[in-house]
C-alpha positions in Angstrom: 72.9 93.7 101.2 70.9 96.6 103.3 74.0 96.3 106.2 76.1 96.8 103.0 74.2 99.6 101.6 74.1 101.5 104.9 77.4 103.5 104.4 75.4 104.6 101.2 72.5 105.9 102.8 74.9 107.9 105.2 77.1 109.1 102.4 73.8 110.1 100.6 72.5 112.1 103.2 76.1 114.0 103.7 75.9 114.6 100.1 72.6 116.1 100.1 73.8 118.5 102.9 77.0 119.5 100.9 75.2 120.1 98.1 72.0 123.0 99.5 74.0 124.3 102.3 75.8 127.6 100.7 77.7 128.4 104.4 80.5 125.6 103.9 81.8 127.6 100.6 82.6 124.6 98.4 83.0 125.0 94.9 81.1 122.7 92.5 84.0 120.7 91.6 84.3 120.1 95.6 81.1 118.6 96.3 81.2 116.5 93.1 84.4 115.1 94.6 82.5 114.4 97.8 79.7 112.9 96.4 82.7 110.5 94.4 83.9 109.7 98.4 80.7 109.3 100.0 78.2 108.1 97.2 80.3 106.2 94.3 82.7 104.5 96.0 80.6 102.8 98.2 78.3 101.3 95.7 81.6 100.4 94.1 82.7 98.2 97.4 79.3 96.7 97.4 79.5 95.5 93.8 82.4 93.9 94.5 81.0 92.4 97.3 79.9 89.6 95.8 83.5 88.1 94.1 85.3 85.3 95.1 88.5 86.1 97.1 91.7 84.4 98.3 92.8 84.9 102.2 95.0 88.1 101.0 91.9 89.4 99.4 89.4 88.9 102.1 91.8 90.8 104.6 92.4 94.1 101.8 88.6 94.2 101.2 87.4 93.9 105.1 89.8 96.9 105.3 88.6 98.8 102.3 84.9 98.3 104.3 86.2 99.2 107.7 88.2 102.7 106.4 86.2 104.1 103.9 83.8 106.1 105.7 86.8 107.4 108.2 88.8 108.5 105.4 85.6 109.9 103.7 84.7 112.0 107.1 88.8 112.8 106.6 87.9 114.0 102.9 85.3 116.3 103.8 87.4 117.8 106.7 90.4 118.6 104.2 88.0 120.2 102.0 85.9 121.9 104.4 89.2 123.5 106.0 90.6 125.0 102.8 86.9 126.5 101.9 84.7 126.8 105.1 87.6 127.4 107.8 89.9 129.1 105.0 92.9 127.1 106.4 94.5 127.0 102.9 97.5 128.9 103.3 98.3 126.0 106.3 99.2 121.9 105.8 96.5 120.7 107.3 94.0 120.6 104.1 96.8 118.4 102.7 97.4 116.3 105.9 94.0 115.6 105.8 93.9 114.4 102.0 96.2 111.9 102.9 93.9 109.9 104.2 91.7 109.4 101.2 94.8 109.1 99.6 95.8 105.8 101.5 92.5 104.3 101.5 92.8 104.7 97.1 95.7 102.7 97.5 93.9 99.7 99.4 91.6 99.9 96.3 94.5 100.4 94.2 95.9 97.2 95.8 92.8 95.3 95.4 92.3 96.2 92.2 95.5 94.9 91.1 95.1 91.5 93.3 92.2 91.2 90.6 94.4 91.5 87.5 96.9 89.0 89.0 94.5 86.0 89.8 92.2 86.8 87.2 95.2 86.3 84.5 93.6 86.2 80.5 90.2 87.2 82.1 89.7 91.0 79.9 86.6 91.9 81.8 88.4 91.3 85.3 91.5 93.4 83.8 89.0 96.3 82.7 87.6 96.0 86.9 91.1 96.1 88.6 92.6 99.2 86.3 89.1 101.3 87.4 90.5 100.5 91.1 93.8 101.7 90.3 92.9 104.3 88.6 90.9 105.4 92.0 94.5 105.9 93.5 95.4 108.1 90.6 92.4 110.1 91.8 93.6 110.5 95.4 96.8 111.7 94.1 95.2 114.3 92.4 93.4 115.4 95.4 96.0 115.4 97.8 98.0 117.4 95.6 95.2 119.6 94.9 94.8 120.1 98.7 98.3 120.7 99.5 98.0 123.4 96.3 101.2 122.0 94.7 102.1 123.5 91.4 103.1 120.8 88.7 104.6 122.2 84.8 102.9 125.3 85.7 99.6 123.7 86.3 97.4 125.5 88.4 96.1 123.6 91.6 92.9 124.2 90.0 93.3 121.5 87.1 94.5 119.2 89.5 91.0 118.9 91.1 89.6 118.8 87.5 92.1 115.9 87.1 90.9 114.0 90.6 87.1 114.4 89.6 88.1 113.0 85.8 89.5 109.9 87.6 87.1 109.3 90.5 84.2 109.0 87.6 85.3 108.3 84.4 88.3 106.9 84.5 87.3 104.1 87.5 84.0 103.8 86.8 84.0 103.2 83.4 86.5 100.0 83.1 83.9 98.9 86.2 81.4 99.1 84.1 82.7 97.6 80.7 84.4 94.7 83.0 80.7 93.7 84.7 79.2 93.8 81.4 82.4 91.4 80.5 81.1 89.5 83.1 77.7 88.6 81.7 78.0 89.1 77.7 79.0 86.4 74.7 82.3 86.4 74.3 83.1 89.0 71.2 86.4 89.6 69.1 86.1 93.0 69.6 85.7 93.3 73.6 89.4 93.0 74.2 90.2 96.5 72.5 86.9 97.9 74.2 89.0 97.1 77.2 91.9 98.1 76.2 90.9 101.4 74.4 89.4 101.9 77.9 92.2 101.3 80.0 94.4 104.1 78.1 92.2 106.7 77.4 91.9 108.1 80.6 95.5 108.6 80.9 95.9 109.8 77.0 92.9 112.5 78.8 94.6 113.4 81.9 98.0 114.0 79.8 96.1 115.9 77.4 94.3 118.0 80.3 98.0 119.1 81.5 100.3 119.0 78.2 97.9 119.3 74.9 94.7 120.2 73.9 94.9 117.9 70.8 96.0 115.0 73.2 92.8 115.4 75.7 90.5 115.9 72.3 91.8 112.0 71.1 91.4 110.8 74.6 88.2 112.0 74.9 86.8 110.6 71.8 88.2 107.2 72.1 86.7 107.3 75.4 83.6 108.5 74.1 82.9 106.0 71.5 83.9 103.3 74.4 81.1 104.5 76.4 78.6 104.4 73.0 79.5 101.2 72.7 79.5 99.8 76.0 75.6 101.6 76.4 74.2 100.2 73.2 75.6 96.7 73.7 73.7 96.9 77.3 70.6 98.7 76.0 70.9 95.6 73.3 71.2 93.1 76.3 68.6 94.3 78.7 66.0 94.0 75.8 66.7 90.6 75.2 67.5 89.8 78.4 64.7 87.9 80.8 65.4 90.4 83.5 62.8 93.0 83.9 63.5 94.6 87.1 65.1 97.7 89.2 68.5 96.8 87.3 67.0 97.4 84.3 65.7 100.3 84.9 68.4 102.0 86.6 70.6 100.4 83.4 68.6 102.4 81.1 68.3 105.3 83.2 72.6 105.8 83.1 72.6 104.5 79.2 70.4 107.5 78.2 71.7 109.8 80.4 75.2 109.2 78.4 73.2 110.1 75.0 71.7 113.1 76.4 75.0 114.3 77.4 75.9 113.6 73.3 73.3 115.2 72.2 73.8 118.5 74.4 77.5 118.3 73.3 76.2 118.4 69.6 73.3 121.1 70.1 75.2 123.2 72.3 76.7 126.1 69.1 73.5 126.0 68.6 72.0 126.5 72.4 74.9 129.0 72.8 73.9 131.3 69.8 70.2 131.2 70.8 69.9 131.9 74.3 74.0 133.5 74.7 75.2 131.0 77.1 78.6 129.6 77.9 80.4 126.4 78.4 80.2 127.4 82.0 76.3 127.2 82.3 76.7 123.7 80.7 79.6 122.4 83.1 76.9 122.0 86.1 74.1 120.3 83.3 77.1 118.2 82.0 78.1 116.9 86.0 74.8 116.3 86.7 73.9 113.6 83.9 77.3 112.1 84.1 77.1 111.9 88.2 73.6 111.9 88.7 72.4 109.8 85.8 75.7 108.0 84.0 77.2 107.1 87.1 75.1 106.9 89.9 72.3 104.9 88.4 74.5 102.5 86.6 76.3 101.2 90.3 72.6 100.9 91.3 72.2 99.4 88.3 75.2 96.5 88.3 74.3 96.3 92.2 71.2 95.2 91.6 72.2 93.2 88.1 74.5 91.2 90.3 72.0 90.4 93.1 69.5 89.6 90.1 71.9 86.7 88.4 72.9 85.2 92.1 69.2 84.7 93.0 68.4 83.1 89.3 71.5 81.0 89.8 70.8 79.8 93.1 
């Protein structure tokens, strides 16, 4: 666990860096991306770390270890010559994507290694599509980096599209699948899961194509996540476990509710003080990075380490 966690720490401190130095030029959506490569995915290989694997598995998750923080560094250096060393108008920001871009696919192939020898197990299914969905995300990116224009979408969106699926869209199918992993079996999980696995592509369709198809993606996703937080808020306070994981649980299950309630005070908050959907954008990333996403890995990690101690 703390040799596990070390590529964590590391991450952390390059993320704190990114984020207070104003020299390297990155916009907001660029250091939100990092802190996805250096901070997120990490805790995501060491939840995993835990599963039983077949040979083929052991060998794509000793990889996944071995090349994340490379292609991480490799991340950084694609954004940080597009921004810092204004290389944009050259290849190499894109070149350099491509490594990120690989290293989604060993998650993507991992991901789906779980779906096939986890067949009829929902909450596995729900954990494999958020590590496929990963690869989605470093498509995004590298084609954000390489400034390609898709149906007249600007390179712009495409980044918005890479951050929507290196948070929501993976982490949230991680998430409902671990709770999966430790609830009653229920009638109702296996359209959670489904609901789940779709409405981050109905979101990323709509975010290109149609407002109206983003707005239905969104919800459905939305009401996921309220479910998925009150059945845990539900659990934890029945549960026997009162320790960090519960605490960090909590922490990421209220930080989605006071992302709600914003959302639903914000005509208000814009016609009192005159401010814009752009002065919520940063308050929005913050919860849902910060306090959503960041404290519920911490949270699972340390939920998982919890149940293996009780059970041995």
């Amino acid at each position: 666990m703390k040799t596990s966690i070390l590529p964590t720490i590391f991450g952390g401190i390059i993320t704190i860096v990114i984020f207070f130095l104003d020299f390297l030029a990155f916009d907001l959506i660029d250091k939100f991306l990092l802190f996805a490569a250096f901070v997120i995915v990490p805790l995501v290989i060491l939840l995993l770390n835990g599963d039983e694997r077949n040979k083929h598995q052991r060998i794509i998750y000793k990889a996944i270890k071995l090349l994340h923080f490379p292609t991480a560094l490799l991340t950084l250096a694609s954004i940080m010559s597009s921004k810092t060393w204004e290389l944009g108008d050259t290849a190499i920001p894109g070149t350099l994507s491509l490594g990120w871009l690989l290293f989604t696919l060993l998650l993507c192939i991992y991901g789906i290694t779980i779906i096939v020898n986890h067949k009829g197990r929902v909450g596995e299914i729900a954990i494999g599509a958020g590590l496929v969905y990963f690869f989605i995300g470093g498509i995004w990116f590298a084609l954000y980096q390489y400034e390609i224009h898709i149906y007249q979408v600007a390179p712009a969106t495409h980044a918005l599209n890479s951050v929507h699926f290196h948070f929501s869209s993976a982490i949230v199918p991680i998430f409902i699948g671990m709770l999966g992993r430790i609830m009653a079996k229920k009638s109702w999980y296996p359209w959670i899961v489904a609901i789940d696995i779709i409405g981050p592509i109905l979101i990323a369709v709509g975010i290109i194509f149609s407002k109206p198809i983003e707005y239905i993606g969104v919800t459905l996703f939305a009401c996921n996540i309220a479910i998925y937080t009150t059945y845990l808020l539900t659990y934890l306070r029945k549960s026997s476990l009162r320790n960090k994981s519960s605490l960090f649980l909590v922490i990421s299950c209220l930080s989605f509710y006071t992302i709600v309630v914003i959302s639903i005070c914000y005509p208000l908050l814009k016609r009192l003080f005159s401010l814009t959907i752009l002065d919520f954008i940063p308050i929005y990333g913050s919860l849902h990075a910060f306090g959503f996403v960041l404290c519920g890995l911490i949270g699972w990690v340390y939920m998982v380490n919890s149940l293996k101690k009780n059970t041995y």
